[in-house]
PAMARSE-832288 format. One record per residue: residue number from 1; residue in three letters; x, y, z of N, C-alpha, C in turn. Coordinates in nm, 2 decimals. Layout:
<nodes>
num, residuo, n.xx, n.yy, n.zz, ca.xx, ca.yy, ca.zz, c.xx, c.yy, c.zz
NUM, ALA, X, Y, Z, X, Y, Z, X, Y, Z
...
</nodes>
This chain:
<nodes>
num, residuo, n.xx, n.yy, n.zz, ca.xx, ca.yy, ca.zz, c.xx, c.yy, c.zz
1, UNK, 10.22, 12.75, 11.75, 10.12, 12.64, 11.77, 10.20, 12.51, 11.79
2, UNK, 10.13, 12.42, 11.87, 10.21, 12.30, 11.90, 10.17, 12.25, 11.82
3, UNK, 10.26, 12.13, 11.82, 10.19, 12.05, 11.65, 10.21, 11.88, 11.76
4, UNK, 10.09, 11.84, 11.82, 10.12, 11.71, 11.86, 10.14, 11.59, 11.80
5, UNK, 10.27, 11.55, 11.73, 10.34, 11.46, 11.69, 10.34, 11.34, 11.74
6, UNK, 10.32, 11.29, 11.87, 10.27, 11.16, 11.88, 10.13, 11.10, 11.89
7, UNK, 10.03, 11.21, 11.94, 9.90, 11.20, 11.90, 9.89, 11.18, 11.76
8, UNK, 9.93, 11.24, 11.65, 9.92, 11.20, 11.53, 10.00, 11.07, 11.48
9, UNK, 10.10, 11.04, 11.49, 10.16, 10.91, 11.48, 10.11, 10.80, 11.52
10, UNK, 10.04, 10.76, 11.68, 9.92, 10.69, 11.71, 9.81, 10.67, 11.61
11, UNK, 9.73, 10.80, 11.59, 9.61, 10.78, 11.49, 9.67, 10.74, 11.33
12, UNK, 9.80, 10.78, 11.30, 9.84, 10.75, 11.18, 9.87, 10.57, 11.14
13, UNK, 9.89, 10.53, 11.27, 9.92, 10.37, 11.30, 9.78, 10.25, 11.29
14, UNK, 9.69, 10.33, 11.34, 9.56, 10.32, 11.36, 9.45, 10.30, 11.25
15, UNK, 9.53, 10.39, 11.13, 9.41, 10.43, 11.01, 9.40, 10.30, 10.92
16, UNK, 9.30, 10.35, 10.86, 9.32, 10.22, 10.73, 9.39, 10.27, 10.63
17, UNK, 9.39, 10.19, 10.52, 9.55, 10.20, 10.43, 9.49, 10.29, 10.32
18, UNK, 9.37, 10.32, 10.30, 9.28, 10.35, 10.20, 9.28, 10.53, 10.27
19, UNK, 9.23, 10.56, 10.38, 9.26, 10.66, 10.47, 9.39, 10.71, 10.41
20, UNK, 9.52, 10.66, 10.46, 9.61, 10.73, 10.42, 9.67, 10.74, 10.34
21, UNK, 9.61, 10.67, 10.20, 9.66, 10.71, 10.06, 9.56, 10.79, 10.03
22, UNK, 9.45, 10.88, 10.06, 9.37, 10.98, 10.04, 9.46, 11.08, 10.08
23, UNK, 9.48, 11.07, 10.23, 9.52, 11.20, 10.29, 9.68, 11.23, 10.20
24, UNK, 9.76, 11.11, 10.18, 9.91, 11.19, 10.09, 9.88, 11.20, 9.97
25, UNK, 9.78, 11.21, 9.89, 9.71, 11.22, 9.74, 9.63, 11.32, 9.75
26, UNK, 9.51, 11.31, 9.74, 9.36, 11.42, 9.70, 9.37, 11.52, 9.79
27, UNK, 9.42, 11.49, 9.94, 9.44, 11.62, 10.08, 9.56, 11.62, 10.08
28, UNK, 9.65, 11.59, 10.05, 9.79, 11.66, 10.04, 9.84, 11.78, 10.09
29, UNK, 9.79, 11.87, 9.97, 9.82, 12.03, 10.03, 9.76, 12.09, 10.11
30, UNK, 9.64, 12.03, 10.22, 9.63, 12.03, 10.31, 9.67, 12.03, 10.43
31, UNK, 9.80, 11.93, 10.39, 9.85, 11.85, 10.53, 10.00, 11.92, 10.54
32, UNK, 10.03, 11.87, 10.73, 10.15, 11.92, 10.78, 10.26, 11.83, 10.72
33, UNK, 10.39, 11.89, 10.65, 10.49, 11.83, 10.60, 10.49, 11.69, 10.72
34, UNK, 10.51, 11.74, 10.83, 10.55, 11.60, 10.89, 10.47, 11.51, 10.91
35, UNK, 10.35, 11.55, 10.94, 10.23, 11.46, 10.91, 10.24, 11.34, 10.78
36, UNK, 10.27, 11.44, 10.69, 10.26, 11.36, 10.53, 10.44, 11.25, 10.57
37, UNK, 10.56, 11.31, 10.65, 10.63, 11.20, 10.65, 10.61, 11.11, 10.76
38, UNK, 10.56, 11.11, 10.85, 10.47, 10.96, 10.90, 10.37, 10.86, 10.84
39, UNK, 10.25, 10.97, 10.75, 10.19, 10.92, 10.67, 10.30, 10.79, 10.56
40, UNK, 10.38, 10.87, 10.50, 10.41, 10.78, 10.38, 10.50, 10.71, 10.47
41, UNK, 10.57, 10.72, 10.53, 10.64, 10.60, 10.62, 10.55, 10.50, 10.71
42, UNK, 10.42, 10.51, 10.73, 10.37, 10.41, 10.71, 10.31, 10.35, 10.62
43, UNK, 10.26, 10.42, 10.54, 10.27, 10.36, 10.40, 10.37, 10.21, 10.37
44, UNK, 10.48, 10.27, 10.39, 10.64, 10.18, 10.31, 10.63, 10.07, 10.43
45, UNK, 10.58, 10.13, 10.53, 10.58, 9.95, 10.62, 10.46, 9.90, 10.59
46, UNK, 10.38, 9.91, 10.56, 10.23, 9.83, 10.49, 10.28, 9.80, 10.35
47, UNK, 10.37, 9.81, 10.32, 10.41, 9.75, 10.16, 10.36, 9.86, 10.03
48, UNK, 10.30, 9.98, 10.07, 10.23, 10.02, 9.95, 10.37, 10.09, 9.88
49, UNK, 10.36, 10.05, 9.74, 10.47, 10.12, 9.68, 10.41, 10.25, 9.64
50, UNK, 10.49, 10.34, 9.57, 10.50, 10.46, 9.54, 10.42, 10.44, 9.38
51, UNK, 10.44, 10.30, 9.33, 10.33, 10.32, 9.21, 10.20, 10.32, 9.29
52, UNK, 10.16, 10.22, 9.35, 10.05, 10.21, 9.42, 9.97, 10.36, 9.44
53, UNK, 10.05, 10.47, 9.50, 10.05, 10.58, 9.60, 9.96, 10.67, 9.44
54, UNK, 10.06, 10.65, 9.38, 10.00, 10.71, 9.20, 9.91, 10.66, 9.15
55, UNK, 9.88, 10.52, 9.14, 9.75, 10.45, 9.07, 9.62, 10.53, 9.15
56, UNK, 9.60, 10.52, 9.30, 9.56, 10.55, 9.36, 9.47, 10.72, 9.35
57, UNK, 9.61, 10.82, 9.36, 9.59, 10.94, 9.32, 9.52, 10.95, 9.20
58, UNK, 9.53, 10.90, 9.05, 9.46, 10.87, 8.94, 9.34, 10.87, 8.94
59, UNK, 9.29, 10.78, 9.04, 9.17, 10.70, 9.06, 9.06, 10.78, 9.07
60, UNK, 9.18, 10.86, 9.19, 9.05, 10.99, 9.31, 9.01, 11.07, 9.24
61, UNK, 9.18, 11.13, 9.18, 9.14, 11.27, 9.07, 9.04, 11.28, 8.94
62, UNK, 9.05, 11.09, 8.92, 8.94, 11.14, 8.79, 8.81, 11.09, 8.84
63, UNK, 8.77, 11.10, 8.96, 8.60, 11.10, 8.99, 8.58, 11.18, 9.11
64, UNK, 8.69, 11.23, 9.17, 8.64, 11.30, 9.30, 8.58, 11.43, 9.23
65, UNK, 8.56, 11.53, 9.34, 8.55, 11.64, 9.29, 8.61, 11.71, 9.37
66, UNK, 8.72, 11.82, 9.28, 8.81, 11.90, 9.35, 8.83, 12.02, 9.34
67, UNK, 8.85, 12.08, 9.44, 8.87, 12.23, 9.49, 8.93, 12.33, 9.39
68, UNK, 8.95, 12.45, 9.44, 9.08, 12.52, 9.32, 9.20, 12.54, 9.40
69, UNK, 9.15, 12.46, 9.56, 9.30, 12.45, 9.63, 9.40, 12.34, 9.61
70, UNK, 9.33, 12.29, 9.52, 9.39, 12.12, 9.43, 9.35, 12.02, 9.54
71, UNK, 9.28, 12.05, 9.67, 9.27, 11.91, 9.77, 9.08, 11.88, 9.69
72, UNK, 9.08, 11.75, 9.75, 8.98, 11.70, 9.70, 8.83, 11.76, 9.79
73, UNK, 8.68, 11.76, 9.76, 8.58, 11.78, 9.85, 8.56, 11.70, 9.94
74, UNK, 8.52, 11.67, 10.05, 8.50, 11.57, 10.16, 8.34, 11.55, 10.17
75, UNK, 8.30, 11.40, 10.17, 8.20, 11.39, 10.18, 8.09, 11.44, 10.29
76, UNK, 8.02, 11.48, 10.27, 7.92, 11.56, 10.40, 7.91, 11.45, 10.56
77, UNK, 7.93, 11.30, 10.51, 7.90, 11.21, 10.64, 8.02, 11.13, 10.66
78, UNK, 8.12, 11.16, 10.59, 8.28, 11.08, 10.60, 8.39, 11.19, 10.60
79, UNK, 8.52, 11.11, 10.59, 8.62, 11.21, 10.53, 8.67, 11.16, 10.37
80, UNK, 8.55, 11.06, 10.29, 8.63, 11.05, 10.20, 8.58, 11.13, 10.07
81, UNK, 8.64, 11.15, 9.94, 8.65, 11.23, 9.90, 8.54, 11.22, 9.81
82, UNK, 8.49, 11.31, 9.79, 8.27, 11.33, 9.75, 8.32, 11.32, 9.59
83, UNK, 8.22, 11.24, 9.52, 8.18, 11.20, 9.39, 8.04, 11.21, 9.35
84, UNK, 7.97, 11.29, 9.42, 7.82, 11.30, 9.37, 7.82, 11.43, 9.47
85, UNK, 7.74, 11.53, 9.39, 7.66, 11.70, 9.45, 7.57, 11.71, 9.41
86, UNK, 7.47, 11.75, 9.48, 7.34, 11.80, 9.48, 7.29, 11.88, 9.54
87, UNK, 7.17, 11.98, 9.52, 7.12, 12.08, 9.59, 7.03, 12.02, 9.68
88, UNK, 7.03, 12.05, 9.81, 6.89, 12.04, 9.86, 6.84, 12.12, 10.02
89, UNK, 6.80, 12.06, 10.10, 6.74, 12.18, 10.18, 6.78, 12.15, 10.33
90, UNK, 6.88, 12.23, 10.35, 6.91, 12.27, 10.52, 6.79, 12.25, 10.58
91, UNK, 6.82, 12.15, 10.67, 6.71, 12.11, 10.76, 6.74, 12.12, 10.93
92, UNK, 6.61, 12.19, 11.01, 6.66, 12.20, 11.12, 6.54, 12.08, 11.15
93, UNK, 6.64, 12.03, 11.26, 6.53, 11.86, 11.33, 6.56, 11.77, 11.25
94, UNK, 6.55, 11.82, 11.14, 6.57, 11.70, 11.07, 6.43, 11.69, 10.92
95, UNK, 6.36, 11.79, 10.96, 6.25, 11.79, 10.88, 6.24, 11.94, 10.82
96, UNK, 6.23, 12.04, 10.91, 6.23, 12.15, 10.90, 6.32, 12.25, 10.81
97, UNK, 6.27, 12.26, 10.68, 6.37, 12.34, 10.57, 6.37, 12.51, 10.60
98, UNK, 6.51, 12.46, 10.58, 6.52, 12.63, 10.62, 6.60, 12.71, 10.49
99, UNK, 6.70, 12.65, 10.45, 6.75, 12.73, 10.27, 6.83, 12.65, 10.20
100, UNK, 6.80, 12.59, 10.12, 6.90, 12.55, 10.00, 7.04, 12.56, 10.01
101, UNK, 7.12, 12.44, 9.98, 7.24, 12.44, 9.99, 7.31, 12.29, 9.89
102, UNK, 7.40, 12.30, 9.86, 7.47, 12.16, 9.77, 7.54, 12.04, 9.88
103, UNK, 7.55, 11.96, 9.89, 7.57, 11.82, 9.94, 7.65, 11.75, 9.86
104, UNK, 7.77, 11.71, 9.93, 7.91, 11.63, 9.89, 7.87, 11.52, 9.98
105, UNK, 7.86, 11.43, 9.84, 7.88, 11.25, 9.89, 8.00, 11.17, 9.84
106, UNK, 8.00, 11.10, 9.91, 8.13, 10.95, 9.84, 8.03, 10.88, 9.76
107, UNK, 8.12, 10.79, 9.69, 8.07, 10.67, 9.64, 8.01, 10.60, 9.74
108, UNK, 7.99, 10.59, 9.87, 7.92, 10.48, 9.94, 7.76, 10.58, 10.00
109, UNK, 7.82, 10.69, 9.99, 7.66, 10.78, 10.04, 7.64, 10.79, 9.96
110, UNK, 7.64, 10.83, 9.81, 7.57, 10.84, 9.71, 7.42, 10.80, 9.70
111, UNK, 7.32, 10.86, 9.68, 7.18, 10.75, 9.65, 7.24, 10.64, 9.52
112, UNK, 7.19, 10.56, 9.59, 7.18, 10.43, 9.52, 7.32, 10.33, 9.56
113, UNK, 7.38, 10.36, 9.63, 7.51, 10.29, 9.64, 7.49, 10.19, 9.71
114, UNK, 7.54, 10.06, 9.66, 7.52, 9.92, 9.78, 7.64, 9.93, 9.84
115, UNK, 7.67, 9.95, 9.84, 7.85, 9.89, 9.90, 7.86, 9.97, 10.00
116, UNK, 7.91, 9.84, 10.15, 7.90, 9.93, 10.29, 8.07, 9.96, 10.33
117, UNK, 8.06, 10.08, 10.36, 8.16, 10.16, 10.42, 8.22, 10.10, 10.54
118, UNK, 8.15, 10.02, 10.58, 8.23, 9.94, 10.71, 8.29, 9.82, 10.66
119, UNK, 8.28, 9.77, 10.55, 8.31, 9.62, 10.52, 8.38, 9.66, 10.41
120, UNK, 8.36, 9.73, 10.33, 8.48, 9.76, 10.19, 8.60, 9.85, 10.20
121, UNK, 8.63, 9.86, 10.37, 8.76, 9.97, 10.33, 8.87, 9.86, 10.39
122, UNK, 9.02, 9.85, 10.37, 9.11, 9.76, 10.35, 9.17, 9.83, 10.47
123, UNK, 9.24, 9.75, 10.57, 9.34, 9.82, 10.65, 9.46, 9.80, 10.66
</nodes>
């Protein structure tokens, strides 16, 4: 399998800083070794230290909710890592219930969350 290396390098230049201390933290063991050394090397040119990288990881681990593959759950409408589950009902159209299933939110989909996802993430 090709592993395109500068397509990812581009989008890894591109991300926000909040993005890529998720992806070398909570998705980790998810990710391609060299992916995670672009990741953290841009990290070190955005200044984030290696405490940072740990305060961070702390943060996720004690509110996300995580796998038994140790990566974190992904929110149903983002990629960031879901802090609220609930049951509710597979809908076709949009209205039309068809069977019960559980739902991974972030902190900003959660019901009740004010805080917008377009204005609170740091790059």
């Amino acid at each position: 399998m090709r592993f395109p290396l500068k397509e990812i390098a581009q989008y890894i230049r591109s991300a926000s800083t909040e993005e890529l201390l998720d992806r070398v933290t909570v998705y980790r063991e998810g990710m391609e070794p060299a992916a995670l050394d672009l990741m953290e090397g841009e990290l070190d040119r955005r200044d984030v230290t290696r405490a940072d990288i740990a305060d961070h990881d702390a943060r996720q681990r004690a509110t996300a909710i995580m796998l038994p593959d140790g990566t974190a759950q992904r929110c149903e409408r983002c990629d960031r890592p879901a802090v609220y589950q609930r049951r509710g009902w597979h809908r076709t159209y949009g209205w039309l219930p068809v069977f019960r299933r559980t739902f991974y939110l972030c902190r900003f989909h959660q019901p009740g969350a004010k805080a917008n996802p377009a204005t609170d993430i740091e790059s």
